[in-house]
N, C-alpha and C positions, 0 to 999 in steps of 0.2 A: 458594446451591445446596447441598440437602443428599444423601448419599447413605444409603442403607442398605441395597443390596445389592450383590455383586460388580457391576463395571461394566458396563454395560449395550451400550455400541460397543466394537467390534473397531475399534480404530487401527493402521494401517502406520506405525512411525516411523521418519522423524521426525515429526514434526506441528509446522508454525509456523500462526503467529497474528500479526496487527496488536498491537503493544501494550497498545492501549487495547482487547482481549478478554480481558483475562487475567481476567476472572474470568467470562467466557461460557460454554457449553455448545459444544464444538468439534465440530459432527455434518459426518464426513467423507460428502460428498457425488459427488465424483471424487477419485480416487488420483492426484497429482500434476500437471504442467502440461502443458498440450496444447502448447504451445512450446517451454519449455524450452531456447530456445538463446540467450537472453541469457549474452553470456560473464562478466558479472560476478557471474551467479548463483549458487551453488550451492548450492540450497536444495533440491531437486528430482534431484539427479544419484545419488543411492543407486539400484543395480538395482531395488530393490522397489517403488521409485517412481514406474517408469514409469507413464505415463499412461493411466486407464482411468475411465470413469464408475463407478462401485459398482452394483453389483443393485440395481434400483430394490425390490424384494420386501424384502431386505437392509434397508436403509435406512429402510423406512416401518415394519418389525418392534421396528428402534432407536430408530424415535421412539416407537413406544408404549410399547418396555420404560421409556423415559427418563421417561414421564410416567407410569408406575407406580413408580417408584425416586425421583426427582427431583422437586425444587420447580425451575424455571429461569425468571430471569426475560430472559433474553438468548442467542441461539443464533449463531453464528459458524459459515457453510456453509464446509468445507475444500472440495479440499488449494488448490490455487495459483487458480485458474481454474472453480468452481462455476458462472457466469453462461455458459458453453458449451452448458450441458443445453438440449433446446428446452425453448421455455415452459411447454406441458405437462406435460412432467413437474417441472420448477421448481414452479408451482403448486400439483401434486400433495405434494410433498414443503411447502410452507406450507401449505395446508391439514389436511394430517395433522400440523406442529407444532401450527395453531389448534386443533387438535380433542383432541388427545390433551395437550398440556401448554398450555393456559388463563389462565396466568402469566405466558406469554413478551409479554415488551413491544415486545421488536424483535428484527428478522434483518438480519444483514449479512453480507456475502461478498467476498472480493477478486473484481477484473475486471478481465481484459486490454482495453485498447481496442475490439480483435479481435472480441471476443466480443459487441457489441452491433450490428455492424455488420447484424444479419439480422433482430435485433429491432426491431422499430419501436415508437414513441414508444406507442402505445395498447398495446401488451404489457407494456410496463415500469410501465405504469400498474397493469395488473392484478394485475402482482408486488406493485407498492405498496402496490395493496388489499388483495391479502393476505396484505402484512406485512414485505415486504421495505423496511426503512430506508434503507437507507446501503450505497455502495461503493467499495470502497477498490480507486483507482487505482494502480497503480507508472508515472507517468509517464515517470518518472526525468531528463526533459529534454525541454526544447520544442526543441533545436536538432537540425536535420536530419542535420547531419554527424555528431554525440556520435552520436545514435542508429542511425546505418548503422554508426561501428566497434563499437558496442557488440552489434551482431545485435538489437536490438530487435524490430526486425519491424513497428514503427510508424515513422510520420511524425512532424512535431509537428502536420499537420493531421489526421489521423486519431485523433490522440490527441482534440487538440480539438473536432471532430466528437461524438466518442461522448460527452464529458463534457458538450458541451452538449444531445444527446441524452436525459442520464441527467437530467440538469436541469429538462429539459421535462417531466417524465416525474415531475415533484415527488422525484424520487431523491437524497439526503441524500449529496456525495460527498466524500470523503477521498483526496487527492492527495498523494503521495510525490515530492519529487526529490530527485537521488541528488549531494551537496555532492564535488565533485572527479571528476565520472566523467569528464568531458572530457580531466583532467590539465591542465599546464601549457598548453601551446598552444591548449585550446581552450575553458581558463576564460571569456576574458570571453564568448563569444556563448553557450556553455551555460548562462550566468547571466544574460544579456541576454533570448536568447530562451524559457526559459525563466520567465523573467516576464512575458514577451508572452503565451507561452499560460495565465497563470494570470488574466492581467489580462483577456485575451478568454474567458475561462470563468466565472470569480468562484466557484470550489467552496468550499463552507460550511467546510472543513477544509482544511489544508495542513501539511502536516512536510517536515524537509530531514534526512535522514539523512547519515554520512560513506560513502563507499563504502571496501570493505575487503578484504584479498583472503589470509584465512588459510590457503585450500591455494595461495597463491602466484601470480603474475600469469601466466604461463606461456598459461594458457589467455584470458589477457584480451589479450593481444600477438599472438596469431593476427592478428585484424584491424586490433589497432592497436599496431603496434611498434614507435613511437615514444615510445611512452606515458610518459610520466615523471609519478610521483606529487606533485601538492601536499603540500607542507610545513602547519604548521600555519601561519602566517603565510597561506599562501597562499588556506587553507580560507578562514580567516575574510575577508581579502578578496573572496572569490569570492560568500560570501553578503552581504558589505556593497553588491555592486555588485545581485546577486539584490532583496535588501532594499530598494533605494534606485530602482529600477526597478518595484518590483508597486504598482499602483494600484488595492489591494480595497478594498472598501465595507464588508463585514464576513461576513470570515472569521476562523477561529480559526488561530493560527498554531502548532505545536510544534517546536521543534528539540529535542529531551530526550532523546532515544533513545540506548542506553548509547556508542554507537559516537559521537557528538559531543563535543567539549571541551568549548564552550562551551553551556549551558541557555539556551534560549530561551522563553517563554512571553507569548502576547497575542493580543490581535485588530488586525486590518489592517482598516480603518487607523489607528483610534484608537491605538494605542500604536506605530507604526511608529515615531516618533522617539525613544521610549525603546529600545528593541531595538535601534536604527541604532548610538544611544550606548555600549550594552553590546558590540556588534560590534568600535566604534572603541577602546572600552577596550582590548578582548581583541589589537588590532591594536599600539599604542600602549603600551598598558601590561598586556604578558600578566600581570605578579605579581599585579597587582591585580584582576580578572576576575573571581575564582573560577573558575577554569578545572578540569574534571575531568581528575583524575591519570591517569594512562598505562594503571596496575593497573586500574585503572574500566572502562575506556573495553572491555578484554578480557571482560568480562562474557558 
């Protein structure tokens, strides 16, 4: 992506992204999450954040400044929950990237479960058609209980509903769960059923992140004040049981995200008995692991 004039979107920051966008074109499409009450979130909780769709007039102005400024070959719909919009206007906003930037190879957006429950399978197709890829889920857990103290606001069957949904629908998806959200007491079924619902889904992608809580737990103990954090020992157990329970056919697996000790990298299933090993290493013998340093992991 090149530029050559001042930038062409007004962003409200902060502005996140999936990882593997970091070199997309970040067209804020809604300001912030229409939920927003996950307590272990705070990605979203800055005043400015609050939740709004953008001016559709807005929006279709920035995509044409982008393809007068810009080469892009990959678009990333902000802020938390883009897949809210109706379809129509969804639409409207791909076909003025197809028209105005001609380069772009694919669109992806995060999506709450939530958010597809209205659209039906023949809508999401027409996103497809025109040009929507891939959506990135925050499942964070297929276990019922993890996700009532967490405020989620899903089920694990609602989760799984939408994603086989998105599936149908030839939609490319990318699944999140969240390594330690349950805590001690509710490691194994958040790792148990959490792999049920990736086993009854089969999404093309899956990551496990650590769950982290730098302004502090405070607001994560509202509804669950029992909560006691996984040690590292414990993480790594908790994805050996996750890892040892998923039965994909082939999905792509990442745990790399700076917030993990341990790097993971493969496809499920073909490599699940390498990765199991790497697990039991880091379990058995942390020196030897290659384990990321502490300083790291703060990134």
């Amino acid at each position: 992506m090149s530029v050559s004039h001042s930038f062409p979107i007004d962003y409200i920051e902060p502005v996140f992204r999936p990882p593997s966008e970091a070199h997309s074109l970040i067209l804020p499409v809604t300001n912030g999450c229409s939920w927003n009450k996950c307590t272990f979130c705070e990605m979203y909780t800055a005043p400015q954040k609050k939740f709004r769709a953008r001016d559709e007039p807005q929006v279709l102005d920035e995509i044409r400044r982008c393809g007068e400024q810009l080469i892009v070959q990959r678009v990333f719909l902000a802020d938390g929950d883009a897949m809210i919009l109706p379809t129509r206007r969804l639409l409207t906003i791909l076909q003025a990237i197809r028209e105005h930037m001609p380069t772009v190879e694919r669109v992806t957006s995060y999506c709450l479960p939530r958010n597809l429950k209205r659209k039906s399978v023949e809508e999401l197709k027409e996103l497809r058609d025109a040009g929507l890829a891939m959506l990135y889920v925050g499942a964070e857990s297929g276990d019922d209980e993890v996700l009532a103290r967490v405020n989620k606001g899903e089920t694990g069957q609602s989760t799984e509903e939408a994603l086989l949904k998105a599936g149908a629908a030839g939609l490319q998806r990318s699944v999140m769960i969240l390594n330690g959200l349950g805590g001690q007491s509710l490691s194994a079924q958040h790792a148990l059923n959490s792999a049920r619902l990736m086993n009854a889904t089969q999404p093309e992608f899956l990551s496990t992140l650590v769950v982290s809580f730098p302004q502090g737990m405070d607001r994560y103990r509202e509804q669950f004040p029992d909560f006691q954090p996984l040690e590292q020992t414990g993480l790594f157990q908790e994805i050996e049981q996750f890892l040892d329970a998923l039965e994909l056919e082939n999905t792509v697996f990442r745990s790399d995200h700076a917030s993990n000790y341990l790097v993971l990298k493969g496809e499920l299933g073909a490599d699940k008995a390498r990765m199991l090993l790497q697990v039991r290493t880091a379990i058995s013998q942390p020196a030897n692991a290659g384990l990321r340093p502490e300083w790291m992991r703060a990134l």
